[in-house]
C-alpha positions as CSV (number, residue, x, y, z in Angstrom):
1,X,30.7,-33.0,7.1
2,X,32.6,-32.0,10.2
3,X,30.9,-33.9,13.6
4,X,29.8,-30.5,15.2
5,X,27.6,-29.3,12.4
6,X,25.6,-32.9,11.9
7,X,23.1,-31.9,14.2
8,X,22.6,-29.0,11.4
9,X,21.0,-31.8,9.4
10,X,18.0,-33.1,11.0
11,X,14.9,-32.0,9.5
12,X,12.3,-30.1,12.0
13,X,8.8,-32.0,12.4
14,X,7.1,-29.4,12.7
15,X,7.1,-26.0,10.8
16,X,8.4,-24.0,13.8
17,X,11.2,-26.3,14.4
18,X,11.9,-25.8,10.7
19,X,12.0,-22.3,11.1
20,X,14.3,-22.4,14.0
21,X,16.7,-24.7,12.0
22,X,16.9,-22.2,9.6
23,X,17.8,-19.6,11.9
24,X,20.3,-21.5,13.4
25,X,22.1,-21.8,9.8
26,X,21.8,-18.4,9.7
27,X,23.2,-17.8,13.0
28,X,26.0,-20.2,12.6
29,X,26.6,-18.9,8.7
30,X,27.2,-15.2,10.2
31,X,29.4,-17.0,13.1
32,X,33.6,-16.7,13.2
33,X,33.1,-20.0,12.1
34,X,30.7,-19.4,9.7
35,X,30.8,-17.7,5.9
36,X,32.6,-14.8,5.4
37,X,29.8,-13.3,2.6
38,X,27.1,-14.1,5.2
39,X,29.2,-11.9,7.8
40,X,29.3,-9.2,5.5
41,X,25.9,-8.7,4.7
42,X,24.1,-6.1,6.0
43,X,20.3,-5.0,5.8
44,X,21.2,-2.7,2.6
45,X,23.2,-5.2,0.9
46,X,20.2,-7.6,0.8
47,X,18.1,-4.8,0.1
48,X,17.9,-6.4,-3.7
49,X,18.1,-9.9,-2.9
50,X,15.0,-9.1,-0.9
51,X,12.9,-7.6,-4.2
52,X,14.5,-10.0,-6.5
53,X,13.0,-12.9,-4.4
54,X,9.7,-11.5,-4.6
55,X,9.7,-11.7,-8.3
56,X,10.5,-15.0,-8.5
57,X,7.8,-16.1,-6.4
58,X,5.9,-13.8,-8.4
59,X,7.2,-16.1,-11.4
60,X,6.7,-19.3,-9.9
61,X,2.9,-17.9,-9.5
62,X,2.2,-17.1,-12.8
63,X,3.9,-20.2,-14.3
64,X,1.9,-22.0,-11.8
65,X,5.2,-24.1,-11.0
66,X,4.4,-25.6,-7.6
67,X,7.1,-26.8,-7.0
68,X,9.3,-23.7,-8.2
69,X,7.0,-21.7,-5.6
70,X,8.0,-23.8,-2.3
71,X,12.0,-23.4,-3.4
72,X,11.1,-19.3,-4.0
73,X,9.2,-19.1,-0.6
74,X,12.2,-20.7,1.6
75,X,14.1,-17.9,-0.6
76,X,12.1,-15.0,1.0
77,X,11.8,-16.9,4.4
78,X,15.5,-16.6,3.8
79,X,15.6,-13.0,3.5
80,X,13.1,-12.6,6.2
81,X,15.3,-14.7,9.0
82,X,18.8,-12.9,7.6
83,X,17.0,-9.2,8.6
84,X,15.9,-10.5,11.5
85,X,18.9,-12.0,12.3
86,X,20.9,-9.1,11.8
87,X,18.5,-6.6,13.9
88,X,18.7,-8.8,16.3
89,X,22.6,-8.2,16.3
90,X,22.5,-5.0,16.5
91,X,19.8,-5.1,19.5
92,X,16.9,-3.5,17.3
93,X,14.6,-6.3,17.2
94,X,14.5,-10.0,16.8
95,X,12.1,-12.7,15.2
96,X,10.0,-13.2,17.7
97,X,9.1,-9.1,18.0
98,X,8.7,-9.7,14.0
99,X,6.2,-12.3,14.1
100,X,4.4,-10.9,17.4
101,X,4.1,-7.3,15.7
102,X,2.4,-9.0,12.8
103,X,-0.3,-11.1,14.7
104,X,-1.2,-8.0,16.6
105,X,-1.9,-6.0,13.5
106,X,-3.4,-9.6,12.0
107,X,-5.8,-9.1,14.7
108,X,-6.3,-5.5,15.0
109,X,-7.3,-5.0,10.9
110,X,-10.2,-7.9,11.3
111,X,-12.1,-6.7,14.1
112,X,-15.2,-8.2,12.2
113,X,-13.7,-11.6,13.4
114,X,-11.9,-11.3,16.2
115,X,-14.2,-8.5,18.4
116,X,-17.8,-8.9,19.6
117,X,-20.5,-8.1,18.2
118,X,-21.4,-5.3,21.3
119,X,-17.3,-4.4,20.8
120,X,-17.9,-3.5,17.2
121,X,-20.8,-1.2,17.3
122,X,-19.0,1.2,19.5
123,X,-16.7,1.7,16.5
124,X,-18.2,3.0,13.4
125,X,-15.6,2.4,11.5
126,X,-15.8,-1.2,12.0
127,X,-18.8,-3.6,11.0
128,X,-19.3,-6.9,12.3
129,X,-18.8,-10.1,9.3
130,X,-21.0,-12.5,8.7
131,X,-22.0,-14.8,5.5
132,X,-23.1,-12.2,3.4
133,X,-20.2,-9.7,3.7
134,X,-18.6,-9.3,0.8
135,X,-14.6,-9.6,0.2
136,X,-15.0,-5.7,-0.9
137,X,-16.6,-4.8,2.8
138,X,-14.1,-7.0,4.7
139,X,-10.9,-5.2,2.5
140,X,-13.0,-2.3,3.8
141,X,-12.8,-3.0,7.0
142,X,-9.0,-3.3,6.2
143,X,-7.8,-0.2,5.1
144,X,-10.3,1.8,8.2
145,X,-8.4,0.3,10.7
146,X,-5.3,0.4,8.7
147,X,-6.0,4.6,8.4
148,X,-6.8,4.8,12.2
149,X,-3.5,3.2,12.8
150,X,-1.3,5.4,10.7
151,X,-3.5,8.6,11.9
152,X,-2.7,10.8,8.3
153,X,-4.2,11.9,5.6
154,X,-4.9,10.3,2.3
155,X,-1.8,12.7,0.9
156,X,0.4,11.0,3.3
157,X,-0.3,7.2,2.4
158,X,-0.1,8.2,-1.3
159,X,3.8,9.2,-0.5
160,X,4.1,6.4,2.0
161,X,4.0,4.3,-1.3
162,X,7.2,2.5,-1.1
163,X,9.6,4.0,-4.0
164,X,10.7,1.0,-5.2
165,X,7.0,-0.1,-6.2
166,X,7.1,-0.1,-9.8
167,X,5.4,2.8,-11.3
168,X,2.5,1.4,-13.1
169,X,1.6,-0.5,-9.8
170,X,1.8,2.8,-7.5
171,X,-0.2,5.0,-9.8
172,X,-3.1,2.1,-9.5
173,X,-3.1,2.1,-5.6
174,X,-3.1,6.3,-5.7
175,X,-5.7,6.3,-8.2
176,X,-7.6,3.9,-5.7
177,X,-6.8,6.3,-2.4
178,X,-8.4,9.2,-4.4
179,X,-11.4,7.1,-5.7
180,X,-11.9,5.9,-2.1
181,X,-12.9,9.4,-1.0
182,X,-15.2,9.9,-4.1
183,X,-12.6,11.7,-6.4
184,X,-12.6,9.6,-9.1
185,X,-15.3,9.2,-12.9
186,X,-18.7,8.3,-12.5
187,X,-18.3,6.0,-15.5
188,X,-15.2,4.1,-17.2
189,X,-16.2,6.0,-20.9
190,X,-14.6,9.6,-19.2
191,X,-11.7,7.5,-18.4
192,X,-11.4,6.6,-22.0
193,X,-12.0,10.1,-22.9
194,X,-9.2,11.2,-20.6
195,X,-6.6,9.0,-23.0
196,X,-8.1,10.5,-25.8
197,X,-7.1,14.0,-24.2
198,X,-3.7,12.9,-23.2
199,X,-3.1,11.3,-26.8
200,X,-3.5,14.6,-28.2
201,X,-1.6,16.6,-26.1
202,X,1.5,13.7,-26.6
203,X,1.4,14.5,-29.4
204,X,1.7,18.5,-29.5
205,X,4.0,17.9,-26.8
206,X,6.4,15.6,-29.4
207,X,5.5,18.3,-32.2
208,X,7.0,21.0,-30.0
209,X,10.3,19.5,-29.7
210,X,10.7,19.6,-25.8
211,X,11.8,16.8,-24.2
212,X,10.8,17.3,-20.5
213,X,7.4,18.4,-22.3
214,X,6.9,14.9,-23.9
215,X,7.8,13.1,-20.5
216,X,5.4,14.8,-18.8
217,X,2.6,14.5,-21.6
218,X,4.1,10.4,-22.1
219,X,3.4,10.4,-18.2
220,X,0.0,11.7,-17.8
221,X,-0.7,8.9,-21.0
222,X,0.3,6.0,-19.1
223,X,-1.4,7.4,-16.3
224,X,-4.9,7.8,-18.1
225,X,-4.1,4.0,-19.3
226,X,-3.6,2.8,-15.6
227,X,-7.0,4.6,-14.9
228,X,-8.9,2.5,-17.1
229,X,-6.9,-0.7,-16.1
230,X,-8.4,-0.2,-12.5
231,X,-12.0,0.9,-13.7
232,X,-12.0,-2.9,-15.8
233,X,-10.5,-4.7,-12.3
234,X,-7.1,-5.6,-14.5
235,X,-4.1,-4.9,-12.7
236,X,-1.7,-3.2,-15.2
237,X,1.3,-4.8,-14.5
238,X,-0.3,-8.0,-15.3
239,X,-1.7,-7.2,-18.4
240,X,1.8,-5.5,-19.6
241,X,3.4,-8.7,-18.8
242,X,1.0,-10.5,-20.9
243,X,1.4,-7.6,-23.9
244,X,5.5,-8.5,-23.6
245,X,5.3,-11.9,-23.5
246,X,2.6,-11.9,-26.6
247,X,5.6,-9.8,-28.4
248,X,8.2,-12.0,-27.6
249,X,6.6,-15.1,-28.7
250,X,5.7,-13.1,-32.0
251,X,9.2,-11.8,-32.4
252,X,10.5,-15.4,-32.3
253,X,8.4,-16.8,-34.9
254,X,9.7,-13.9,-37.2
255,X,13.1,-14.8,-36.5
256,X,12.2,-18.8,-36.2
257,X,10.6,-18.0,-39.8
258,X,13.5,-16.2,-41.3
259,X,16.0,-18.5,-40.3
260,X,14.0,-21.6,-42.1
261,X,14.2,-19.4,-45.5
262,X,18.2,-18.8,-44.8
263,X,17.2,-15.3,-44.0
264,X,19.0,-12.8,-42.1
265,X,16.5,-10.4,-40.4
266,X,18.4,-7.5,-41.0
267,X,17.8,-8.1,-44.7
268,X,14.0,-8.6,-44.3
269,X,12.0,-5.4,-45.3
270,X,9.3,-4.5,-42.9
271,X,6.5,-5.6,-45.0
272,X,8.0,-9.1,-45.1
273,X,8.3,-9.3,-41.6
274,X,4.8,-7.6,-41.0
275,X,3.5,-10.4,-42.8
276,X,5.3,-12.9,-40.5
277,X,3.9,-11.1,-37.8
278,X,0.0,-11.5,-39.0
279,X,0.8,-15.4,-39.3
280,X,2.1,-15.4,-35.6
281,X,-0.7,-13.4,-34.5
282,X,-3.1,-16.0,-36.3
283,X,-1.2,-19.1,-35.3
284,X,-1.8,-18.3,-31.0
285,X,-6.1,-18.0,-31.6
286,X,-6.9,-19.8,-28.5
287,X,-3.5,-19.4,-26.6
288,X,-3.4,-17.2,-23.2
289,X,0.2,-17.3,-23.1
């Protein structure tokens, strides 16, 4: 390594000296001596880097891969330095602001902690914590001060949603801003009944040959299904995930299975791999994937 970059090297002591050191990198890496990629890149470019990082942590979570998570999380500390980096260019805003802006909200959105107790009674919207709040009253407390900052209506924050929040995870957090205000089922069974409904008209929809029609119909389905994911606390995406990797691990026992027997799949008839399929499905009793 060339003398004038060793100092690049030294480990920080302390997490804000390791923050800084990253930055530097950063800063020298977008340099005229630096990387010519890293020059390039502009906040759109990383746009997908950005989400693709947050999956992988997402990963790392679910695999419960420790390690995997602390190499994921420099990733989006990464991402988070580079856009701040390149703001800061461009005389937008820099780090510092980033991180300021954040504590102030941090602050603002738990008044039960931070404000006295005289403080919070002048503001009904705000209620004072103690032992026995629950997490429900303190998330609560959240998204009241959260609404009095963005001053619109409940309309608004639905289509504030970020667009590239995937679909079944929106519908779940619009379903909860209408239940919030009391529009929502008294009981999970007309929830159920609601898929019933949509079943049905799926399927007139796919009898009448219309292709926007079925979309629509498809739409409202997965919708009902998303309704009764939030009424049972399950996140949907979650439970998806779990549905594909079940079918994977399935699929692979089929083809694991065929292959044993010299067995090309394409030659198996569906009742021979249906019958694979019950022996997978009996085989993972216990398993939660």
């Amino acid at each position: 390594m060339q003398e004038k970059f060793k100092e690049y090297l030294k480990e920080g002591t302390t997490a804000a000296e390791a923050i800084v050191r990253l930055d530097r990198i950063l800063a020298l890496l977008r340099s005229e001596e630096g990387c010519p990629w890293d020059r390039a890149q502009t906040h759109k470019s990383l746009q997908v880097c950005m989400v693709e990082e947050a999956y992988e942590v997402n990963e790392a979570i679910d695999n419960e891969d420790w390690d995997n998570l602390e190499e994921e999380l420099g990733d989006v500390l990464l991402q988070v330095l580079f856009h701040a980096g390149l703001a800061e260019e461009n005389r937008l805003f820099d780090l510092k602001s980033v991180a300021n802006r954040e504590c102030e909200k941090m602050i603002r959105r738990h008044p039960h902690v931070f404000e006295k107790p005289d403080e919070i009674a002048e503001n009904s919207h705000c209620e004072r914590n103690n032992d026995n709040e629950s997490i429900d009253r303190a998330l609560g407390t959240w998204e009241n001060v959260k609404r009095q900052e963005k001053k619109g209506t409940r309309t608004d924050s639905m289509m504030k949603l970020p667009k590239a929040l995937p679909a079944l995870r929106k519908s779940y957090k619009i379903q909860a801003k209408a239940a919030d205000v009391g529009f929502d089922w008294d009981d999970v069974r007309f929830a159920f009944d609601k898929i019933d409904e949509e079943k049905q008209e799926l399927s007139e929809a796919y009898q009448s040959g219309d292709k926007l029609e079925i979309q629509k119909e498809l739409g409202d389905l997965l919708f009902a299904v998303v309704n009764v994911a939030r009424f049972l606390d399950v996140d949907p995406e979650d439970a998806l995930n779990l549905s594909s990797r079940k079918f994977v691990k399935r699929f692979s026992f089929i083809e694991e299975s065929a292959q044993k027997a010299g067995r090309a799949l394409e030659d198996m008839t569906l009742k021979e791999m249906d019958e694979l399929w019950e022996q997978a499905k009996e085989r993972e009793e216990g398993t939660d994937f």
